[in-house]
Each structure stands twice: as C-alpha cells, then as structure tokens.
C-alpha positions in Angstrom: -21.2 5.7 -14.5 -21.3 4.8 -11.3 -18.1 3.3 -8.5 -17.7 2.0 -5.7 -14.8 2.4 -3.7 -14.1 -0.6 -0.9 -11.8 0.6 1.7 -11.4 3.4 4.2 -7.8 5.0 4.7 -5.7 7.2 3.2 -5.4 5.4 0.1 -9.0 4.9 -0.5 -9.1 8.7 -0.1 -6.4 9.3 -3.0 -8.1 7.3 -5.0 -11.7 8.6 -4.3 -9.9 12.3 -5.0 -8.9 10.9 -8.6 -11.5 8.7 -9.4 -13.9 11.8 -8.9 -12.1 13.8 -11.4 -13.1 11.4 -14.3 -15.6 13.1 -16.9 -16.8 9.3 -17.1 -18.6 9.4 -13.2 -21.6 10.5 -12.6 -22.0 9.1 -8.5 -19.6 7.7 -6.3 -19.6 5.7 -3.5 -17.1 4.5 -0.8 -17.5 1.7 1.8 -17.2 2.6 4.8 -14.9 5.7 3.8 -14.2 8.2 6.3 -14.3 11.8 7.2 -12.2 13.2 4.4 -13.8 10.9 1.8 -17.3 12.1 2.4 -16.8 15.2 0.8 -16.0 13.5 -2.5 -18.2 10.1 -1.9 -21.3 8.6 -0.4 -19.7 6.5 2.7 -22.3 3.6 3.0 -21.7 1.9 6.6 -20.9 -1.9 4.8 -17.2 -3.0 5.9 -14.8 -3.8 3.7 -14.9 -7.6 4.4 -18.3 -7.9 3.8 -18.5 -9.3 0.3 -22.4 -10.1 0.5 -23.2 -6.8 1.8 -21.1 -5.1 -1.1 -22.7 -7.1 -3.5 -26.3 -6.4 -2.8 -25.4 -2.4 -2.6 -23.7 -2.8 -5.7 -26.6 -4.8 -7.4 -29.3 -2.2 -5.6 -27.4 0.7 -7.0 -26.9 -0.5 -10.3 -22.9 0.0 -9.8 -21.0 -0.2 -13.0 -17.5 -0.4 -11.3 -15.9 -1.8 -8.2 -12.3 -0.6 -6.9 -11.2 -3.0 -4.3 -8.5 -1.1 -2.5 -7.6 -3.1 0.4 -6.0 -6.3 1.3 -8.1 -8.2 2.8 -11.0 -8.4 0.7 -8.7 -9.2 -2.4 -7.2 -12.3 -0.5 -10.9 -13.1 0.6 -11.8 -13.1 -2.8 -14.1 -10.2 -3.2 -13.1 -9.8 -6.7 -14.2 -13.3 -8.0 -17.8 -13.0 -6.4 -18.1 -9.5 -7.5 -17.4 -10.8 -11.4 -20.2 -14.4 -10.4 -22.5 -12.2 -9.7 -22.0 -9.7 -12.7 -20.5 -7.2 -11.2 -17.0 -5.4 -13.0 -14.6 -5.1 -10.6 -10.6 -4.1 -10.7 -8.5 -5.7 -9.0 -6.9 -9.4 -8.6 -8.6 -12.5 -7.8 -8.2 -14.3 -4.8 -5.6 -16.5 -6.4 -3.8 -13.8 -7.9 -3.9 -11.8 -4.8 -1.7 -14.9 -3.0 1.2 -13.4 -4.4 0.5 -10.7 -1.1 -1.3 -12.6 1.1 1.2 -15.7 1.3 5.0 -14.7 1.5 5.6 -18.6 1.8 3.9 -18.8 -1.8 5.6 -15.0 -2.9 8.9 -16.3 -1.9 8.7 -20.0 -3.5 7.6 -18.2 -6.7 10.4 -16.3 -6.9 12.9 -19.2 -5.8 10.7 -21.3 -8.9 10.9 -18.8 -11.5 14.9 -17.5 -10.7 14.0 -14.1 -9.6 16.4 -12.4 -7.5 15.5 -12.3 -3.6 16.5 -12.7 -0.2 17.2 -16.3 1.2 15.1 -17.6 2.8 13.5 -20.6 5.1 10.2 -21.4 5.9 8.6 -22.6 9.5 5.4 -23.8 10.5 6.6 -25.0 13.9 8.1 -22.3 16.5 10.6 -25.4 18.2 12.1 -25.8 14.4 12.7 -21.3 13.9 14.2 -21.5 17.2 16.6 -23.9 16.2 17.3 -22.5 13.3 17.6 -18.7 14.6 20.4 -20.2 17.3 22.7 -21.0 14.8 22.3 -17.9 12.1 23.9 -15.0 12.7 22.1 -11.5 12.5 20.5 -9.3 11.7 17.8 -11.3 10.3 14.2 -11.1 8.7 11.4 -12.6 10.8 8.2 -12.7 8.4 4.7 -13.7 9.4 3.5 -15.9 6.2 -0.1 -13.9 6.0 -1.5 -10.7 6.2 -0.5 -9.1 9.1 -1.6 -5.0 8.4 1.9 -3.8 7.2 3.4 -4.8 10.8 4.1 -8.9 10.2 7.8 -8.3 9.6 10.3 -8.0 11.8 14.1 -7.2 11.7 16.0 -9.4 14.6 19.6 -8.0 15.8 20.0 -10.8 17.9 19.0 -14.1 18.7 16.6 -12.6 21.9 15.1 -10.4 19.2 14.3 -13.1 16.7 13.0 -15.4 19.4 10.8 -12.9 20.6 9.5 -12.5 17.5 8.9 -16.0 16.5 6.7 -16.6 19.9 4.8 -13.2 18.9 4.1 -15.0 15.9 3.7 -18.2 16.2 2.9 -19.1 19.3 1.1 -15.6 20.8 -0.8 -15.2 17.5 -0.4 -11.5 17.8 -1.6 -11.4 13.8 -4.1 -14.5 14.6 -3.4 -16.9 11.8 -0.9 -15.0 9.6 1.6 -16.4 12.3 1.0 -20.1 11.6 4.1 -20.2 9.4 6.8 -18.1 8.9 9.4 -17.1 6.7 12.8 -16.2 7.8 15.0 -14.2 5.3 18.8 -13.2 5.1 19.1 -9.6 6.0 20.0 -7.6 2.9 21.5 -4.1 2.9 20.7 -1.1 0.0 17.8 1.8 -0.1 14.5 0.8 -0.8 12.3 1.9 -3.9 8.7 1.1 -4.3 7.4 0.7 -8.1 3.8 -0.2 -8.7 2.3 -1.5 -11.5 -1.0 -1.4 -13.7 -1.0 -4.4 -15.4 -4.0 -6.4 -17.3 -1.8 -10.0 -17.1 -0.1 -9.4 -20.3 1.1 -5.7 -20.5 2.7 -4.2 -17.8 2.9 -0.4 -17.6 4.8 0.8 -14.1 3.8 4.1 -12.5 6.3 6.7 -11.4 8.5 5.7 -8.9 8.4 6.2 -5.5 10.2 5.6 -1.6 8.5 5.2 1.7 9.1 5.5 5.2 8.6 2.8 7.4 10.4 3.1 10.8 8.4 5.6 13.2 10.8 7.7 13.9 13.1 10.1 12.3 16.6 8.9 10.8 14.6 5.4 10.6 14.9 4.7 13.9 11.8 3.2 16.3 9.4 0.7 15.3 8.1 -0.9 11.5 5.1 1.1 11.6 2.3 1.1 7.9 4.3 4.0 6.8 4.8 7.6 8.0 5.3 9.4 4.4 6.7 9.1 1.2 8.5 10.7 -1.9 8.2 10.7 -5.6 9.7 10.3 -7.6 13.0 8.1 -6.1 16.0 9.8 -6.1 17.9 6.5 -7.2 15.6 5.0 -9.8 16.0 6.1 -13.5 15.0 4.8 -16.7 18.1 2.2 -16.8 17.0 1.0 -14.1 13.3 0.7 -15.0 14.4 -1.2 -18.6 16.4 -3.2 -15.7 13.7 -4.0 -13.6 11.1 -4.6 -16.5 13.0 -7.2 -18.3 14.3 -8.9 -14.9 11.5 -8.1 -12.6 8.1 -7.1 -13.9 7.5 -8.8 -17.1 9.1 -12.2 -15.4 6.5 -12.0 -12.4 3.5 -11.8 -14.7 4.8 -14.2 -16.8 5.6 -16.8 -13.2 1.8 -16.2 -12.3 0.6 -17.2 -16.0 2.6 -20.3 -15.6 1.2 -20.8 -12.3 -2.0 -20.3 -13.7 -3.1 -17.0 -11.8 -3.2 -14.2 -13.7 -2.7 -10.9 -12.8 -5.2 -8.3 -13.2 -4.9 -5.0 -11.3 -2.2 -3.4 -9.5 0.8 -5.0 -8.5 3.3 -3.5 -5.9 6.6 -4.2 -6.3 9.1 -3.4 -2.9 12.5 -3.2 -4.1 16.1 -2.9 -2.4 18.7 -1.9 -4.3 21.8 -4.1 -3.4 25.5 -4.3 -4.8 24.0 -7.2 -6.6 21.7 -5.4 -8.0 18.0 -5.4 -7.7 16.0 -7.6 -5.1 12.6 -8.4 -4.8 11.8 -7.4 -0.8 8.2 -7.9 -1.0 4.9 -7.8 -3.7 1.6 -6.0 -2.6 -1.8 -7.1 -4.5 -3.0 -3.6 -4.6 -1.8 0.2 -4.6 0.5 1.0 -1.6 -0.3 2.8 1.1 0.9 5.4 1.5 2.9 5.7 -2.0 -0.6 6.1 -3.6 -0.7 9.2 -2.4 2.3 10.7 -4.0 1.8 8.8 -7.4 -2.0 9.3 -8.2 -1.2 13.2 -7.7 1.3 12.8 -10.8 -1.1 10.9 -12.9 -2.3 13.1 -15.7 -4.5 10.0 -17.7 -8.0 9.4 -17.0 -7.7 6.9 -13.8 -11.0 4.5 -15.0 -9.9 4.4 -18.3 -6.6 2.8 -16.9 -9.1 0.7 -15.0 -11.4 -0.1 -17.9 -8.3 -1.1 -20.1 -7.0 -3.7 -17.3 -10.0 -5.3 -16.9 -10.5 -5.6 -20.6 -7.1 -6.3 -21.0 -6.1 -4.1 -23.1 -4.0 -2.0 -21.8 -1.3 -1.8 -24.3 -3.8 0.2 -26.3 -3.5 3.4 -23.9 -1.0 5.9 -23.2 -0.6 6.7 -20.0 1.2 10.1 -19.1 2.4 11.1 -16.1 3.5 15.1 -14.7 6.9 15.2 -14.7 7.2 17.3 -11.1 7.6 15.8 -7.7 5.4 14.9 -4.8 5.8 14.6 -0.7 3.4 12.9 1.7 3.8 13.3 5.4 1.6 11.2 7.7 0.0 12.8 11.0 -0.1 9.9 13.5 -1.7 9.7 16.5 0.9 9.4 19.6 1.6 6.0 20.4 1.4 4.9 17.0 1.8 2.1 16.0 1.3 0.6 19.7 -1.0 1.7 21.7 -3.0 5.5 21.2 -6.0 7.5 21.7 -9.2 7.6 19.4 -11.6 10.3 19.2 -9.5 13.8 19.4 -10.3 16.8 17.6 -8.5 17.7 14.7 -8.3 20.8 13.8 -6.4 23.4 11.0 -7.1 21.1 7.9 -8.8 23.7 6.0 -6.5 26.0 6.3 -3.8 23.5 5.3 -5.5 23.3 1.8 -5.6 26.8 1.0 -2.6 26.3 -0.7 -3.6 25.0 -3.9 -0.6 22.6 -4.4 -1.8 20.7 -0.7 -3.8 17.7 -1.2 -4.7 16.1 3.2 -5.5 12.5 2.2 -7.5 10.8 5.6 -6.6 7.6 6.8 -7.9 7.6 10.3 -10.4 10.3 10.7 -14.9 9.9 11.0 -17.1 13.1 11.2 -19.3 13.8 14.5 -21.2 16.4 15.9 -19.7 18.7 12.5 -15.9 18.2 14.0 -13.5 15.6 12.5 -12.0 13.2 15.0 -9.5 10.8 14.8 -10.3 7.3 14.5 -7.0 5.6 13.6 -3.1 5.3 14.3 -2.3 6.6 11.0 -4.6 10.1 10.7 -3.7 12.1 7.4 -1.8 12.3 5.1 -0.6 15.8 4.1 0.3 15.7 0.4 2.3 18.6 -1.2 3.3 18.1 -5.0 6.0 21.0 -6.8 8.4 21.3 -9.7 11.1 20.1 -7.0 11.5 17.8 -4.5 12.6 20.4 -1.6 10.0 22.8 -2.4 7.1 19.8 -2.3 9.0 19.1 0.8 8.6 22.9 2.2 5.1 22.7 1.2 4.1 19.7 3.0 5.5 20.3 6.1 4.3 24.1 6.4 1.1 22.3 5.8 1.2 19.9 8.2 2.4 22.7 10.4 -1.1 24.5 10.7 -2.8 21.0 11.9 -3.1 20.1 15.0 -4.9 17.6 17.5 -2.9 16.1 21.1 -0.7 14.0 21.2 -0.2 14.4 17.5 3.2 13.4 15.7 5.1 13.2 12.8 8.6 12.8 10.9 10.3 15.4 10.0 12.5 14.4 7.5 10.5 12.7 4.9 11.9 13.0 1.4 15.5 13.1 1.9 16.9 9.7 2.3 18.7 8.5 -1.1 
C-alpha cells in the first residue's frame, strides 16, 4: 500500500521510521518532511496546512492511507475532507480534535463529565484576567485557549508575571488568535507522566508510558520550551495506576466525547500530574506527542498500520498489541536560543557516526538537506534516541550519542531521564 505522512518534525520522523518497517507498504510519502525523513520517504514540497494540495497528491498517487501527525491540520479538519473525498485517513476529526485545539472546551468537558482537573476560569477580555489575577494568589496557570505550538502556557509567580502574560496573549496576540480567550488554572504540584492512547472511540488500548521535559534548561529551570527529551517508560506509573487511570480517566473521556457527540478516532494524549489527590488531567493532545513519540514507537513491537487499520475500522479490540519490555531515552539537540530567538542554516555534522551504534535511533525535527550537507532549519533539531534493557544504560547511550554531534551554538540537557 501506499502512505502518506503529513507533518515535518521529529515525530513525523519516528513515525516514518516505523511506518516503513510494515511488510504491508510498498511507497511512502511525507509532506513536507525533512532531511532525516528523506531517507525513509518521498518529501513532496505540499505544507502541512494545505488540505487541497494533500488531497489532489493523495488522489494523483492513488494513496491508500493518510497519517495526519500534526496539530493544525487535525483542528483544521484535514481528516473530514480527506474521508469526503474518499480518502482513509487516521486520525480525529475536526470536532474530535477540539478536545486539543480549545482548552476552554477541554476544560469545560472535564468540569461536565466530573473528571478530575485543575480549577479553573475562563477570559475572553484582558480588563476582566487582570482583575481576577490581582486578587489570586500564585503561582498560577496562564493558558492561551487555542493552539499556540506547545508554548501557550505559562506558569505566573506573581502578579507582574501573570499580567505580563495575559497582555502577551490577549492583547499582543503573540499566538494570533489562540490568545482571544484564556483559561486561568489553579497551580497544582506532583511529577508529570504522559500516556497516549490508540483508541477507535470505543476501545481504548494506552501505549507504554512515558515523561517529558519541558523547561529548557537543566533541573527544569529556564523557559516552557516543545520539549527537550524524554523517558520511557515512567518511573512512577505502574499497572495500578494504569487500571486507575483507565477506569477514572481514559474510558470516561471517550465515553464524554460520545455524549458530546464527537467521537474519538486516533490517538489521544493524555498529560497527567500525579497529585496527593491523585491523578489530574493537565492537558489532552489530539495526536501522538512530540517528543514522547519518539521513545514509545521504539518499544512498539505490533505492526504500526495494522493499529491504524483497526482504529479506523474500529476494531481495535480485535488486536493485540505488544510492546518490548526495555526502556528508551530521547535527548533533543536545540539550536542556541531556543525557544526565543536562534540561527537557521548551520551545518550539522557527526550524525552518522552517532548511529553506528545499533541501539541509536537520531529522529529530525528541524533539519532540510542542501548542497549534500544537512542544515538546521528549526529550534528543535534532533532528536537522539537510545533504547536498552535499562533506563541508565539507554541514558549512557543517548548522550554518548549525542556527544559525537555537533553544529554552533548547539545545546542540550543533560539530565534527561532521571527526574521521578
């Protein structure tokens, strides 16, 4: 058969890396891709926003499946015109995909169906935040309502902070119309764990767990960046806590978006914090995370399309799908300045070498090919996967991988995978 990837970063890449291990594809295709997909894909130059564009390929091509990786396209509905126009597709439809797109609608859905969250308010004019913000008391979650690339949420200390944040927002439009309202959520303490889910709107099958790192720099200090690396599995989440989570958490969620008359087709994210309460719904993501992907498709021993097939014919409690039971560690390269302001176009150099060892897997999330040298083109760069029996020694690996790579002004955390 034939696929077509939409999406171009480090996830797309993971994917493309599994997806072209299936027995069950012949060609495959990646719009736009990058550097480090070409060598698994054909990039075709249509951007992942373009729905029409992907459409006609996928019609001139005679494209028998479409992943849509991103989350953009998934709020824009690329799903629902792939499936008008004929086309099978995995992933949610645009009203299912809401549940990422909106954290106004994400949050009342949870407040509707009684799952257990953050509290919360919700602002759509910057005078009203203000005046709530002078009278809360800190820290505090500051939440642009749309998408906003993995940077719309902010954690205040103070009142100054949380101003700042709401003018960013709101009034600056720093994320364009993501900012028109806001949410602002009670500051909850506990480690973070990220499960996502296949699930074909009745059966819900999570995937190995998994923790990222967000802050820039090490000890989580520095600014909210996409994600500079993450672990799997989670050193906190075990099967108690998985019967837990599916009985309070996963199955409820489908079962709210059924009521609400979206069902859920794809994958869904779930960000979780691990309070004293218990577990707390943080935040949902339409779509595989990024960059968790890249730890957990390394694990996954099933055919990935046939997962895919299954959802979309939703019948996915009619496979078994097995996992490795060893550990993974993803360290992101990030170009310096990340994630304000940095340089484009600077030779990387030393990948090759870092993929000698056989047990190294350098997903790209920021890279395109010119002139036979790869250049980076993004804040994030790689992502330099290492997967073990253990934990430390995926660790070892990963970082004497990352080790032998090199372009200026280069940088990375050095202490992904230890946090509890």
């Amino acid at each position: 058969m034939k696929v077509l990837i939409i999406g171009g970063g480090g996830r797309e890449h993971a994917l493309a890396w599994k997806i072209a291990q299936s027995p069950l594809v012949d060609k495959l295709y990646c719009a736009p891709g990058n550097g480090g997909i070409a060598a698994l894909a054909e990039c075709v130059p249509i951007k992942a926003m373009d729905i029409e564009g992907v459409i006609r390929f996928s019609k001139k091509e005679k494209i028998d499946l479409v992943v849509v990786a991103p989350d953009d396209p998934l709020a824009a509905g690329m799903v629902d015109a792939l499936e008008l126009a004929g086309i099978r597709a995995f992933g949610p439809s645009r009203n299912a995909a809401a549940i990422e797109s909106s954290k106004v609608f994400s949050k009342e859905l949870m407040k509707k169906y009684g799952l257990p969250t953050a509290g919360y308010e919700v602002f759509s004019k910057p005078e009203d935040a203000l005046a709530y913000l002078s009278s809360s008391s800190y820290p505090i979650v500051v939440k642009a309502d749309g998408l906003a690339l993995g940077k719309g949420v902010i954690i205040a200390q103070n009142f100054n902070e949380a101003s700042r944040a709401v003018r960013e927002l709101m009034s600056d439009k720093v994320f364009g119309n993501a900012g028109d309202r806001i949410v602002i959520e009670e500051f909850i303490k506990g480690p973070e764990v990220s499960i996502l889910a296949f699930t074909d709107g009745k059966t819900v099958v999570p995937m190995v767990s998994s923790q990222d790192h967000k802050r820039a720099l090490d000890n989580d200090m520095g600014l909210n960046t996409g994600g500079m690396g993450a672990f799997s599995p989670s050193l906190l989440y075990d099967e108690k806590l998985n019967a837990f989570c599916m009985e309070k958490l996963f199955l409820p969620t489908i079962r709210a978006m059924n009521s609400e008359n979206r069902k859920f087709k794809g994958v869904l994210y779930f960000g979780l914090m691990l309070t004293e309460e218990g577990p707390k719904v943080l935040e949902y993501n339409a779509r595989f995370g990024d960059p968790e992907t890249q730890v957990v498709l390394p694990r996954l021993k099933t055919d990935i399309i046939e997962i895919f097939e299954a959802v979309i014919d939703e019948r996915l409690d009619s496979i078994n799908i097995e996992w490795s039971d060893n550990a993974a560690v993803c360290v992101i390269l990030a170009s310096g300045g990340y994630p304000g302001k940095y340089r484009t176009g600077l030779e990387i150099t030393g990948i090759d070498e870092a993929e000698k060892d056989a047990d190294v897997m350098v997903f790209h999330a920021g890279t395109r090919l010119e002139g036979g040298k790869c250049l980076t083109a993004g804040g994030r760069v790689l992502g330099v996967t290492a997967v073990a029996d253990t934990m430390a020694t995926a660790r070892d690996k990963a970082y004497a991988a990352a080790g032998k790579i090199s372009f200026p002004d280069m940088h990375y955390r050095k202490d992904i995978g230890i946090k509890k």
